[in-house]
C-alpha positions in Angstrom: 12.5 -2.9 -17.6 16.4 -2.8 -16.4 18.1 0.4 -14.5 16.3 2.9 -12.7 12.8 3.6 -12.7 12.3 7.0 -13.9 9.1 9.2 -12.3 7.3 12.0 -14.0 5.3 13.5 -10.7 2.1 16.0 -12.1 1.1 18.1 -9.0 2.9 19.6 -6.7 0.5 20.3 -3.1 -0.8 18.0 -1.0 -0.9 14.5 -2.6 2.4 15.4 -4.3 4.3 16.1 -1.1 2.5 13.0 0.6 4.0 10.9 -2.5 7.5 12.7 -2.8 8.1 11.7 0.8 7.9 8.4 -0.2 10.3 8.4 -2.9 12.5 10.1 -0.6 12.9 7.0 1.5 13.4 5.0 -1.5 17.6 3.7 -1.8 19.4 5.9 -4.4 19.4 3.4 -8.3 15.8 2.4 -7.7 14.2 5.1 -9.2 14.6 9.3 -9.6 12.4 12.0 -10.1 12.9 13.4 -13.7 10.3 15.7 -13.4 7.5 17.8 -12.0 5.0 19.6 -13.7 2.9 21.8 -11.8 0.8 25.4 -13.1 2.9 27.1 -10.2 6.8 26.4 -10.9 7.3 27.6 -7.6 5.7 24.9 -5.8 7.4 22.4 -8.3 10.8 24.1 -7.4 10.1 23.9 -3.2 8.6 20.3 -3.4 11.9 19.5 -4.8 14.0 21.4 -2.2 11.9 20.5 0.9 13.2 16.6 0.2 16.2 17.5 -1.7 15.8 16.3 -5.0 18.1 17.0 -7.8 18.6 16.9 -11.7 14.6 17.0 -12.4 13.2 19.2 -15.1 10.0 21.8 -14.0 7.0 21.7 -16.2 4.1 24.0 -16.0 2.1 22.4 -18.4 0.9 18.8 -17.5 0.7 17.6 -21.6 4.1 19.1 -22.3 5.7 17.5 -19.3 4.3 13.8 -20.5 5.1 14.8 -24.5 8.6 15.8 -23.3 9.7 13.9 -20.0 11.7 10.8 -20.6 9.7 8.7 -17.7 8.6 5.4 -17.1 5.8 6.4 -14.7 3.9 8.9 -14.5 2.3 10.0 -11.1 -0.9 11.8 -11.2 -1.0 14.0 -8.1 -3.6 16.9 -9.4 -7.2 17.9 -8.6 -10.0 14.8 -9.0 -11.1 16.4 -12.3 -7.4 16.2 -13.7 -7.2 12.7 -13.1 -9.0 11.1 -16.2 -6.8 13.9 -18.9 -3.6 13.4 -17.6 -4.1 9.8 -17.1 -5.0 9.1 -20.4 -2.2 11.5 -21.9 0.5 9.8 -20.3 -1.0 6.2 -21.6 -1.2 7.7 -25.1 2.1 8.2 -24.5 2.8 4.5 -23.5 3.8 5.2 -19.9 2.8 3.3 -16.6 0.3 5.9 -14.0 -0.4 6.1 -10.4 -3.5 7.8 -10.0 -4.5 9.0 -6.9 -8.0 8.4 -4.9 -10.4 9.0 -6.7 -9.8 6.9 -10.1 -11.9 9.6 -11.5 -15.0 11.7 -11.2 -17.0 9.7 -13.2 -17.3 6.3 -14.1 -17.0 6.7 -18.2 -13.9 8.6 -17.7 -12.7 5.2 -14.9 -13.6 2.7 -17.4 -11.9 4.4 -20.4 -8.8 4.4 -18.2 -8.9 1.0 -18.0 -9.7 0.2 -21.4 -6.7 2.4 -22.8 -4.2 1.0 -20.0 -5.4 -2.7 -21.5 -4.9 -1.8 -25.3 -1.3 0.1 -24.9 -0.4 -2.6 -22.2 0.4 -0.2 -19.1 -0.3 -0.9 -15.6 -2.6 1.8 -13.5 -1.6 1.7 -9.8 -4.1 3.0 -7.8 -3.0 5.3 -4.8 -5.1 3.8 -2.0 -2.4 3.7 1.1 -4.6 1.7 3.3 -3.3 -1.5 2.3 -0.6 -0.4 3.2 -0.5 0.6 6.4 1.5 -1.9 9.0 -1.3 -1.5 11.7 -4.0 -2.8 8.8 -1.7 -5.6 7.5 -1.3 -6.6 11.2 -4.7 -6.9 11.4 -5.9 -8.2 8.6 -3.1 -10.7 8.8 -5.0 -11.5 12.5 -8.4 -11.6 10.4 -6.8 -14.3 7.9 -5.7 -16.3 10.4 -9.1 -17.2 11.6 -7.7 -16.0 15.5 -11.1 -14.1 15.7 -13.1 -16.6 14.0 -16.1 -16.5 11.3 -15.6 -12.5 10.2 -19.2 -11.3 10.9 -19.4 -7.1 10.8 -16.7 -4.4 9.8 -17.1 -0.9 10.6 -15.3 1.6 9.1 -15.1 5.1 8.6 -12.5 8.0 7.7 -13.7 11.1 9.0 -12.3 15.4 9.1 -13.8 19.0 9.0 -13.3 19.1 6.1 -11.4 20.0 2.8 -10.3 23.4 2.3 -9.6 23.1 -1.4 -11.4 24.7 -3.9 -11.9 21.8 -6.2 -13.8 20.1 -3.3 -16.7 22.3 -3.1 -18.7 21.6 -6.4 -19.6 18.3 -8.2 -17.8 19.2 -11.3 -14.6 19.6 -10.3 -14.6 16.5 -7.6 -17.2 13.8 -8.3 -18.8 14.3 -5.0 -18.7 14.7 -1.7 -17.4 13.5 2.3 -18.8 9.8 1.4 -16.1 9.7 -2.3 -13.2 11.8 -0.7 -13.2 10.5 2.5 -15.6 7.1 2.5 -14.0 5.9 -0.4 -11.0 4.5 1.6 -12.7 2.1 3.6 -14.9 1.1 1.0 -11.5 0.2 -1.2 -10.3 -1.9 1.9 -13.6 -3.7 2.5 -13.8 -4.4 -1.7 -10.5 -5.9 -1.5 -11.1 -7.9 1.9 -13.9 -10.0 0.3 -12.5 -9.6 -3.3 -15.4 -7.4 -4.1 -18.3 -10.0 -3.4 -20.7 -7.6 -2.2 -25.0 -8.7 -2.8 -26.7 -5.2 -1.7 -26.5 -1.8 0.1 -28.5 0.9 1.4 -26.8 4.5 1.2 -27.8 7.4 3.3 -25.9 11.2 2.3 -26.8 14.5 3.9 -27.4 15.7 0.3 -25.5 18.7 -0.2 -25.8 22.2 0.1 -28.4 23.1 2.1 -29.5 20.1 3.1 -26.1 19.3 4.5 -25.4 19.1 8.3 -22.7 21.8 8.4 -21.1 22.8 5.3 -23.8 25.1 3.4 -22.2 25.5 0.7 -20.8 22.4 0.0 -22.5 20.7 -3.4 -21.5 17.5 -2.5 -23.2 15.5 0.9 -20.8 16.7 4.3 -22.3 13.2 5.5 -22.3 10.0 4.1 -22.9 5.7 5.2 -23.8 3.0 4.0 -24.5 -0.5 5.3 -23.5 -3.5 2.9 -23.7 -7.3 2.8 -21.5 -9.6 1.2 -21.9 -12.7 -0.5 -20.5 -15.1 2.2 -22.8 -13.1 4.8 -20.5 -10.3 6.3 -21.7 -7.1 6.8 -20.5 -3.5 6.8 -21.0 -0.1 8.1 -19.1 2.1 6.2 -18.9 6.3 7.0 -17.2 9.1 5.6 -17.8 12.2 6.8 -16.5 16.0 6.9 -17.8 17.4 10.2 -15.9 15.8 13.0 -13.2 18.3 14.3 -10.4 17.4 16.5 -8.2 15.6 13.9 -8.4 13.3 11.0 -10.5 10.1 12.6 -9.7 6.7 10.5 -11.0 3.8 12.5 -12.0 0.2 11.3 -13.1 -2.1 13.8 -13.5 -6.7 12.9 -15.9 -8.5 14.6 -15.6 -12.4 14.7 -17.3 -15.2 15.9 -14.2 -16.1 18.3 -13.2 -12.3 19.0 -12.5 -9.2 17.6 -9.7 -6.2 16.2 -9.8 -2.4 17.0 -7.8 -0.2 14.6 -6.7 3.9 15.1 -5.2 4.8 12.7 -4.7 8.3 13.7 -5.1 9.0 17.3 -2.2 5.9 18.4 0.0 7.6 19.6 2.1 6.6 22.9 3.6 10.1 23.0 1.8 12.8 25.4 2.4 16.2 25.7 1.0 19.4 26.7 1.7 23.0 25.6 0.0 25.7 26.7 0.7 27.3 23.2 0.3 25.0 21.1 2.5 22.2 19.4 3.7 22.9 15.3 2.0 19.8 14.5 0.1 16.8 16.3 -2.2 15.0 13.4 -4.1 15.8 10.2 -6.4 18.2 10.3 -6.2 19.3 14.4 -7.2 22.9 14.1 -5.8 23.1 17.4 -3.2 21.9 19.2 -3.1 23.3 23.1 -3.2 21.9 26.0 -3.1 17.8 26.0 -2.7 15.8 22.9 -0.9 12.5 21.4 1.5 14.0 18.8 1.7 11.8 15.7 4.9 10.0 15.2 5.6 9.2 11.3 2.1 9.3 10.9 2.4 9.2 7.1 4.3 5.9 7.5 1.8 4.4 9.9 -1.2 5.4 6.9 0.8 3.3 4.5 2.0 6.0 2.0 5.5 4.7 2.3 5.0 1.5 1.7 2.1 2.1 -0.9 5.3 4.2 -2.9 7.8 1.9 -2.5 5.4 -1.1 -3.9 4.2 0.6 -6.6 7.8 1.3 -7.8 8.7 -2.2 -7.4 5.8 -3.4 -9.4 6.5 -0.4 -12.3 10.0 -1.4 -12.7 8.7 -5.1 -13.2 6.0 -4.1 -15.1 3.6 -6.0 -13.0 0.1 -5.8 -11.6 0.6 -4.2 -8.0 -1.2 -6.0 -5.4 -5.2 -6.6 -4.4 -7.0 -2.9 -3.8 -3.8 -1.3 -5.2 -4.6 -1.9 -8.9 -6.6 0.3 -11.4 -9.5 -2.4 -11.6 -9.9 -1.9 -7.9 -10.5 1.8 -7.9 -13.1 1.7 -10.5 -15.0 -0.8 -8.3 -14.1 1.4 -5.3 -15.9 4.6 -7.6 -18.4 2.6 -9.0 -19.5 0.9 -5.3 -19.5 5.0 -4.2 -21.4 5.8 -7.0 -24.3 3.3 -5.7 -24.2 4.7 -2.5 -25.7 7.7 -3.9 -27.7 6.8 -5.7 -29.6 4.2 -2.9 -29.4 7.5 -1.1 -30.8 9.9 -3.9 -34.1 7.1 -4.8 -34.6 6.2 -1.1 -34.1 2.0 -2.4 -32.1 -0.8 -2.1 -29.5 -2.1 -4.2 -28.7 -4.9 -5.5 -25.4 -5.6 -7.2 -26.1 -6.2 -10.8 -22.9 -8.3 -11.1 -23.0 -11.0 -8.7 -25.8 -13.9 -9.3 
């Protein structure tokens, strides 16, 4: 396409302000927000405001924002369950879609996003800001370069209290639990390190509800790992977890024969301050925020949702593939790799991948 990229945002909370930041550090003629659907106008309306966005159109219904909204793109920014209907209305409707972690709750609904993104010939961009993060290209630009030798054993985990939304707490509504909402990010960057060459894996959850660790009343697992080989003999420990207070924890550490790579994402800071009470803000997820602490700067920037924005823009104007772990092919084999997990958990077994020979 020629001009400017026009963006249809559907959602308006948490991923949508994570994502309208981005666009906000975009240069004026690359793209523009047209419009933003969300059940609350309200929260439409404020997003807008908070990064002062103008000429957009509010929608409070998702299928009459993508039936009436002159877009290019669409950007799905709603609950997990919303992902596979909205998705597959704006590619009915012959438009480009970024689809936020999860690709969907299940893996019919992932694979029919695919299959209808193939037939109307639309790109799916897959919101997985890991790979683009400038502290994980650094590294795995280190790991490329052989520097650290024969890569032998990754772990990784992304790790919180816990999520406060309501769509969280039951099966239906988000596809699982701690190990797909939280796990599923390291898992995407591991798939996309080895291009998805994994030979087995043995899952352990908590197993939700009451057989959960903390959260009672949680249906999906509050604690989830699993260990994985790949084909060329790496291994990994991957974890994803919602019982660790103090802060989001997202840490990846590269062990190779000649040396190795330690990543925080989140606790990096070089600024240190104290306040007896209490700072506005210091990182994700800090319930509190007396006394010492390393305040995040630009944390959102360090996480890679910048960079994951402004790359899936360029490759929507150009109607191109965006890069490895950032395309819709890679989050159905980031769900369907978390769907295995669960279910070595559930029958106790190891698994094989049924793909690779």
């Amino acid at each position: 396409m020629s001009g400017t990229l026009r963006v249809l945002m559907v959602g308006a909370a948490f991923a949508g302000d994570l994502h309208m930041d981005g666009y906000s550090r975009i240069l004026p003629g690359k793209m523009e927000i047209v419009g933003i659907s969300n059940r609350d106008t309200g929260k439409a309306e404020a997003l807008a405001k908070r990064y002062g966005i103008t000429g957009y159109k509010v929608y409070s219904d998702y299928r009459t924002a993508i039936e009436e909204c002159d877009c290019d793109l669409v950007d799905v920014c709603v609950p997990n369950f919303l992902h596979y209907p909205v998705a597959m209305a704006a590619l009915e409707k012959g438009r480009h879609v970024i689809i936020e972690k999860p690709l969907a709750t299940t893996l019919e609904h992932g694979e029919e996003i695919l299959a209808l993104a193939e037939k109307q010939g639309k790109k799916i961009y897959y919101g997985e800001n890991l790979h683009c993060s400038p502290i994980i290209r650094k590294a795995l630009s280190i790991v490329n370069s052989g520097k650290i030798g024969k890569l032998l054993y990754v772990r990784a985990r992304e790790c919180h209290s816990g999520s406060h939304s309501p769509y969280a707490q039951t099966i239906e509504y988000c596809g699982g639990g701690s190990m797909l909402h939280m796990g599923i990010h390291p898992t995407g960057l591991i798939l996309a390190l080895n291009e998805g060459t994994w030979t087995e894996l043995v899952g352990m959850c908590s197993g939700g509800k009451e057989k959960n660790l903390r959260h009672k009343s949680l249906e999906g697992e509050d604690w989830g790992a699993a260990i994985i080989r790949f084909k060329d003999g790496f291994s990994a420990l991957l974890e994803g977890n919602y019982i660790s207070e103090g802060g989001m924890e997202d840490a990846i550490s590269f062990y190779g024969t000649e040396g190795c790579l330690h990543i925080d994402l989140t606790f990096n800071s070089t600024l240190k301050a104290y306040s007896k009470p209490g700072l506005d803000y210091t990182v994700e997820k800090a319930s509190v925020t007396t006394g010492w602490s390393n305040p995040s700067v630009d944390e959102r920037h360090n996480l890679g949702y910048h960079e994951e924005i402004k790359h899936f823009v360029e490759c929507a104007s150009a109607g191109k593939d965006a890069d490895r772990g950032l395309r819709g092919i890679d989050g159905l084999e980031a769900l369907r790799l978390i769907k295995m997990i669960y279910k070595s958990s559930a029958e106790g077994v190891k698994i094989n991948n049924p793909y690779i020979k």
